[in-house]
C-alpha positions as CSV (number, residue, x, y, z in Angstrom):
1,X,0.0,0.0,0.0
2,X,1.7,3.7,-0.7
3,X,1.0,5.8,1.8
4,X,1.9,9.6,2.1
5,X,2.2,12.4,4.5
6,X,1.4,15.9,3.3
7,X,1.4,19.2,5.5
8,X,-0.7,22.2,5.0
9,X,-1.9,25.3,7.1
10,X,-4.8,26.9,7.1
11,X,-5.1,31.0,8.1
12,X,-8.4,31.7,10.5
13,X,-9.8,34.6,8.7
14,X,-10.3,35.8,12.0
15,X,-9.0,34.9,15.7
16,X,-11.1,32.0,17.6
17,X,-10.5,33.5,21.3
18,X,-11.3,31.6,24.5
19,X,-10.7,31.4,27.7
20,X,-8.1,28.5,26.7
21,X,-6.0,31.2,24.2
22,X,-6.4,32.2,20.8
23,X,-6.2,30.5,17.3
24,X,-5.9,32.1,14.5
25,X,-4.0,29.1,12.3
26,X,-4.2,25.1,12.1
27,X,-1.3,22.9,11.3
28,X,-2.9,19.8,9.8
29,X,-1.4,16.7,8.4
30,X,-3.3,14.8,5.8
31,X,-3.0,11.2,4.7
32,X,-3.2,9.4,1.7
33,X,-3.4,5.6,1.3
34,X,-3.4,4.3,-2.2
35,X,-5.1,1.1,-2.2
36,X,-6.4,-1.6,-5.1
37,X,-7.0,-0.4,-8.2
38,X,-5.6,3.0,-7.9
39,X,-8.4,4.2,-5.1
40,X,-7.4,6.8,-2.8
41,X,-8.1,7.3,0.3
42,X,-7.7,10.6,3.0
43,X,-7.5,10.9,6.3
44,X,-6.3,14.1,8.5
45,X,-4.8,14.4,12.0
46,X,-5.5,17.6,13.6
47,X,-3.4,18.3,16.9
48,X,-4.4,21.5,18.9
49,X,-1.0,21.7,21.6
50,X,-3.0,24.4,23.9
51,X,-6.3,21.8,23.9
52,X,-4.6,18.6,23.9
53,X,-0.9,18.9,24.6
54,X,0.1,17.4,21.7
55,X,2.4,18.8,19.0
56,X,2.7,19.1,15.4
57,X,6.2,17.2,15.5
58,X,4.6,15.0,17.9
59,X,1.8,14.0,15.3
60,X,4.1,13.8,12.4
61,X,6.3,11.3,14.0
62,X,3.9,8.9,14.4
63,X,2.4,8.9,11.2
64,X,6.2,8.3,10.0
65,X,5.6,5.4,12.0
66,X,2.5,4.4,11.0
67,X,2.4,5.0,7.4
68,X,5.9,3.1,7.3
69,X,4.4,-0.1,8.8
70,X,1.6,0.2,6.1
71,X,4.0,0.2,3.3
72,X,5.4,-3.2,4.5
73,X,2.0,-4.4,5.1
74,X,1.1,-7.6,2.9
75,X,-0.9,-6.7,0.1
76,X,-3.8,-9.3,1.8
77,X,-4.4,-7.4,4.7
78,X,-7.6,-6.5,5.6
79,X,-8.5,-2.7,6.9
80,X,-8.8,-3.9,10.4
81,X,-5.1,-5.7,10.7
82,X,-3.4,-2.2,8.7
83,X,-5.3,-0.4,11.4
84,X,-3.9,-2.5,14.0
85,X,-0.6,-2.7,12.5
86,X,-0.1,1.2,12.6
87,X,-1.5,1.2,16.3
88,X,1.6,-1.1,17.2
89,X,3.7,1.5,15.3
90,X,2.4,4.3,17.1
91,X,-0.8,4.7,19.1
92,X,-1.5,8.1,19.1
93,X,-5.1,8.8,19.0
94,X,-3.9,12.1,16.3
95,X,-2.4,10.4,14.3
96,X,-4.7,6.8,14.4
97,X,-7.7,9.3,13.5
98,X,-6.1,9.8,10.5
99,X,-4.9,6.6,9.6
100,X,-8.3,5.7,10.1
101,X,-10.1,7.9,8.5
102,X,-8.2,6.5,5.5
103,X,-9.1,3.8,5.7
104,X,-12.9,3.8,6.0
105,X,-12.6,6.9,3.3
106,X,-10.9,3.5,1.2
107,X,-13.6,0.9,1.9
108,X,-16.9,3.4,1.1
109,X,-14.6,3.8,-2.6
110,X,-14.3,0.3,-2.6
111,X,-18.0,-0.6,-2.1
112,X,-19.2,2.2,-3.7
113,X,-21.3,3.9,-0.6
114,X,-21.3,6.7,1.0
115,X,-19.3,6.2,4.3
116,X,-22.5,6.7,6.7
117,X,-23.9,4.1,5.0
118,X,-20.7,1.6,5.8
119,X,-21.6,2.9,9.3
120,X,-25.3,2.5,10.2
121,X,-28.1,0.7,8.1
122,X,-30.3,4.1,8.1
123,X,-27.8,6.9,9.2
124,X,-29.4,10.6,9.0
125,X,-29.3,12.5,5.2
126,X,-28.2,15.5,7.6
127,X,-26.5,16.8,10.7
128,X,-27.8,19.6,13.1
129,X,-24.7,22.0,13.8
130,X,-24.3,25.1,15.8
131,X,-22.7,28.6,14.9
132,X,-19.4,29.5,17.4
133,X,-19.1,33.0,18.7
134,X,-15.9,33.2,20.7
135,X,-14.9,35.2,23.3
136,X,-15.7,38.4,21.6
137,X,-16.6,42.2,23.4
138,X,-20.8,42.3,23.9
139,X,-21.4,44.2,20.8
140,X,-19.3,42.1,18.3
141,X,-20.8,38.7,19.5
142,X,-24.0,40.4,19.4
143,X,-23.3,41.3,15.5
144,X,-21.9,38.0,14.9
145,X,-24.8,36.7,16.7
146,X,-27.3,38.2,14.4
147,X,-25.5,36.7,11.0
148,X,-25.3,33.7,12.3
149,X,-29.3,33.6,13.2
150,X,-29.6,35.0,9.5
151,X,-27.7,32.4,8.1
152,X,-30.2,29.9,9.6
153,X,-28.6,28.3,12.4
154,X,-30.9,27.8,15.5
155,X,-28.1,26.8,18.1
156,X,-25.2,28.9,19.5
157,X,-22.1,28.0,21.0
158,X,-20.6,30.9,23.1
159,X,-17.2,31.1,24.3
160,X,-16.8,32.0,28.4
161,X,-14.9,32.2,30.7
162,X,-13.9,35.4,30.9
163,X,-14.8,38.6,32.6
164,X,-17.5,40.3,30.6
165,X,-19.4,36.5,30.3
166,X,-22.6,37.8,31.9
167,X,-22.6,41.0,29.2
168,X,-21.5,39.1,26.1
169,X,-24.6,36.5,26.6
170,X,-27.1,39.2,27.7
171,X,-26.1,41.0,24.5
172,X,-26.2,38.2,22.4
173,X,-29.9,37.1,23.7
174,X,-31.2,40.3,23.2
175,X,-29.7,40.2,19.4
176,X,-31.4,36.7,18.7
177,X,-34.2,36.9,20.9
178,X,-35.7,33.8,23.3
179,X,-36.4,31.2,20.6
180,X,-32.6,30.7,19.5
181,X,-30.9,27.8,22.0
182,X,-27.8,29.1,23.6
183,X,-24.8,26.7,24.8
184,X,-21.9,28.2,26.1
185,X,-18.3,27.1,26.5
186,X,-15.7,27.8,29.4
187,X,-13.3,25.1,28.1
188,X,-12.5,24.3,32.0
189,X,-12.3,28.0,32.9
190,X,-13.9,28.1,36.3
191,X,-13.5,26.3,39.7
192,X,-16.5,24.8,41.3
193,X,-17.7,27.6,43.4
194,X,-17.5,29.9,40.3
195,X,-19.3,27.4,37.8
196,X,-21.9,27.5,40.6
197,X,-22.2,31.1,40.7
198,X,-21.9,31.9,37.0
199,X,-24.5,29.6,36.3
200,X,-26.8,31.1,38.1
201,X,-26.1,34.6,37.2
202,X,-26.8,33.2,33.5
203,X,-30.4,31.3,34.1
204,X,-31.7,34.5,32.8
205,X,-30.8,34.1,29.2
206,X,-31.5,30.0,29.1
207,X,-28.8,28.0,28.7
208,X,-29.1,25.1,26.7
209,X,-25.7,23.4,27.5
210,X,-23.3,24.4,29.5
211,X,-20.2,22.6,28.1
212,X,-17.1,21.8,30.4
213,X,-17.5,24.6,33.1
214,X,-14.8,22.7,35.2
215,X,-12.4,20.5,34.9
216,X,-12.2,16.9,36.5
217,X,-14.8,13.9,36.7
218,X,-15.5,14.5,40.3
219,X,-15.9,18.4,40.0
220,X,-18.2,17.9,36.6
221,X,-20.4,15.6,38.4
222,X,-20.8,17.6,41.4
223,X,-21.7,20.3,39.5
224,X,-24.2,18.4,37.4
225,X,-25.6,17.0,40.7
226,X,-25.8,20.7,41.9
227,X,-27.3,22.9,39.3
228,X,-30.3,22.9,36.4
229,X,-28.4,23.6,33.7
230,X,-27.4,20.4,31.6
231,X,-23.6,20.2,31.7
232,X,-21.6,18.5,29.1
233,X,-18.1,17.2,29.4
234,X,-15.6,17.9,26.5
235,X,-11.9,18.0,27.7
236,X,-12.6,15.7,30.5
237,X,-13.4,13.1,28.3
238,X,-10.3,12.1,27.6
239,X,-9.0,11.1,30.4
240,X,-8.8,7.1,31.4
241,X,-12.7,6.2,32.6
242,X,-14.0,9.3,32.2
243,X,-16.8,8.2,29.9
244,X,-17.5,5.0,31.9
245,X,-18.3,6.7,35.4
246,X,-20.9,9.1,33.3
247,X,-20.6,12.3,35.5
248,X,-22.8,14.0,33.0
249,X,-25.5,14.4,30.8
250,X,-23.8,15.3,27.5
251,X,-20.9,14.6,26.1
252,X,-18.7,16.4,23.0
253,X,-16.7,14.0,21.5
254,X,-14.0,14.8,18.8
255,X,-12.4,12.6,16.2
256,X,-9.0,13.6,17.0
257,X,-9.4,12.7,20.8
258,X,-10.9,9.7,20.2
259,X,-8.4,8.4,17.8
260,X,-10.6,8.1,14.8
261,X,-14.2,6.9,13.3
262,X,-14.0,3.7,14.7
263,X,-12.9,4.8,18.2
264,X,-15.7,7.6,18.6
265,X,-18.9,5.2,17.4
266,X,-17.6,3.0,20.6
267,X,-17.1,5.6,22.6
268,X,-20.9,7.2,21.8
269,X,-21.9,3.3,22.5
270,X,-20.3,3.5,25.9
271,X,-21.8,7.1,26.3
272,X,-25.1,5.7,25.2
273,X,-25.1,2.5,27.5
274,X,-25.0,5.1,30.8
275,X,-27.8,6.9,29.7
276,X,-25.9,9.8,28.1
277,X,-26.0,11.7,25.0
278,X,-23.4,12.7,22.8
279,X,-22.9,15.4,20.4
280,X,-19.7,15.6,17.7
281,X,-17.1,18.7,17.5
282,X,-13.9,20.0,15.4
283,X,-10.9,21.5,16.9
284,X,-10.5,23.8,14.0
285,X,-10.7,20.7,11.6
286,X,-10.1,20.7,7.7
287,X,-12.5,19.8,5.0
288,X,-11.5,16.0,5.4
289,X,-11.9,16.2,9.1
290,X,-14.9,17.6,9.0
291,X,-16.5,15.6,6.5
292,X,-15.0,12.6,8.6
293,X,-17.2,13.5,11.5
294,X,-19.9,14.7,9.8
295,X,-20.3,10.8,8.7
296,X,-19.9,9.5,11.9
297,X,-22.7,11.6,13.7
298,X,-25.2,10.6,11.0
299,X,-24.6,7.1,11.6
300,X,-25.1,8.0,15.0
301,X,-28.2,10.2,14.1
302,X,-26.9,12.6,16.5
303,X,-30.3,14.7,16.8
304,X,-28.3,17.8,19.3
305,X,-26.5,20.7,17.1
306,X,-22.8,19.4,16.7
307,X,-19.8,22.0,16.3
308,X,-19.0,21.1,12.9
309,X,-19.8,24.0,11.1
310,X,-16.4,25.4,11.3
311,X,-15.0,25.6,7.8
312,X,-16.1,28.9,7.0
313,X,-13.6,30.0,9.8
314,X,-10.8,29.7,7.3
315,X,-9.6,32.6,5.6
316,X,-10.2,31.0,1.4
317,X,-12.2,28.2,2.3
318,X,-14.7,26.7,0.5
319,X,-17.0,24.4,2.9
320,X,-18.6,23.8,-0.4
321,X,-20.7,20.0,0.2
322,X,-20.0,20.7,3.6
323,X,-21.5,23.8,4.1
324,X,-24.4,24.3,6.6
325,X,-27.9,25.2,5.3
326,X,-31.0,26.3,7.6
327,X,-28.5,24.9,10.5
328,X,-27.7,21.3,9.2
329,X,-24.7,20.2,6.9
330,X,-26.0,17.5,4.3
331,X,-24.0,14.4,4.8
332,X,-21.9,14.1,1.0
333,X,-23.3,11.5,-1.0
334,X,-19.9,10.3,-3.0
335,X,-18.3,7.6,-2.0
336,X,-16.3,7.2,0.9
337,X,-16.0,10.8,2.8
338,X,-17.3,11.8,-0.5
339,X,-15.0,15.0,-0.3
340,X,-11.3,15.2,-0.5
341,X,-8.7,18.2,0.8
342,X,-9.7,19.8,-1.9
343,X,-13.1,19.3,-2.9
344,X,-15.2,20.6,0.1
């Protein structure tokens, strides 16, 4: 099998800012395995160092390792022994996620199917998504706000965490008025006794989701325990038996994290089986990332707005198929991820 590693950067047209830092470009590194009969597949590995302490370098190197172990592969191995073959290379979830994402983006070529369909009998024809307003001054996220109501999306995702939290949400629920669902985002930000206070100071303006306000199993679900909001555990999530001992109702889970398409559909299982719900995210992915877990939340039939909806963030980006409409992407109907780095 050939396999390649390519590096690209993409330029945020403007800075994402959060509590956790600002972003304002992505390092990705893309895959592609050649497989039988000249079919081609893509996968991307998308390490954020300030959200998941892992670096470009890092990611690279074990995709060296990978990619090298599926080059000496025998030509009769079936997706799931190259999968495990690059895992004994190198196990990083990054860098796995990509590897595969390959490969499934092979097999729905190879069969001729979109890739939901490899993943679920009856997978959703599209994915609720929210618009992201980051941590900006009141009247800004209340401009950005508005567009993104106008554009159609139903579902926000505010950044907090920091000190004007209380006037950038009152400003933004004035600008979209009460029917528009608000979920905000402290990416860890707060200790206990301030999750506790800030959530109540923002009851007013109706939270939908309040997505990791602290940091740590225990402290998430004594906060759960403790307040009316719905809480949702991001970050948290990946650390070892975090998703087993359920601390709360929601949880985001990312492709990246996870380790890949395979890894996240067992980990919304295990999600599922406590009596969770799960929603899907980017970190800033590219247009094969994205399209990657737009595929997996339909076969999940993810019904809660997912934080895909990130492409447009890119200064010359096309999201292209993957571009949301009235609040939903359509899930692409080629084969395989039915995009490719280019074609979003």
């Amino acid at each position: 099998m050939k396999a390649e590693i390519e590096s690209i950067t993409l330029e945020l047209a403007e800075p994402l800012v959060s509590s956790a830092g600002t972003v304002d470009e992505r390092d990705l590194l893309l895959v592609c395995l050649e497989g039988e009969h000249g079919l081609v597949g893509w996968g991307e590995a998308a390490p954020l160092e300030p959200y998941d302490g892992v670096t470009i370098d890092r990611c690279r190197t074990a995709l060296e390792l990978q990619t090298a172990a599926l080059r000496a592969a025998p030509k009769s191995a079936t997706g799931a022994e190259l999968l495990e073959l690059a895992r004994s290379a190198d196990d990083l979830p990054q860098a796995m996620a990509a590897i595969d994402t390959a490969l499934w983006d092979l097999a729905g070529q190879r069969d001729g199917v979109p890739l939901a369909e490899l993943l679920s009998r009856d997978p959703s024809r599209k994915v609720p998504v929210n618009g992201v307003i980051g941590a900006e001054t009141p009247v800004i996220a209340a401009q950005l706000a508005s567009d993104l109501v106008a554009a159609g999306f139903t579902t926000l995702k505010v950044k907090v965490g920091t000190d004007d939290d209380i006037e950038r949400l009152e400003a933004v629920r004035v600008a979209v008025g009460p029917r528009i669902a608000l979920r905000i985002d402290a990416n860890g930000a707060w200790s206990l006794a301030e999750a506790r206070a800030r959530l109540a100071a923002m009851e007013p303006f109706g939270i939908e989701i309040a997505e990791e306000p602290v940091s740590g199993v225990d402290a998430l679900r004594e906060l759960a325990q403790s307040t009316s909001t719905p809480i949702a555990a991001d970050e948290t999530s990946g650390l070892i038996g975090a998703l087993a001992a359920a601390p709360t109702q929601y949880v985001c889970l990312k492709l990246g994290r996870a380790g890949g398409i395979s890894a996240l559909l067992a980990q919304a299982a295990l999600v599922r089986s406590s009596g969770g719900e799960v929603y899907v995210a980017s970190m800033l992915d590219g247009p094969v990332g994205i399209a990657a877990a737009v595929h997996a939340a339909a076969a999940l039939r993810i019904t809660t707005p997912c934080g895909l909806a990130t492409l447009d963030r890119f200064d010359g980006v096309d999201g292209g198929l993957l571009a949301p409409t009235g609040g939903e992407i359509t899930v692409p109907l080629g084969a395989g991820l039915g995009v490719g780095p280019a074609e979003a």
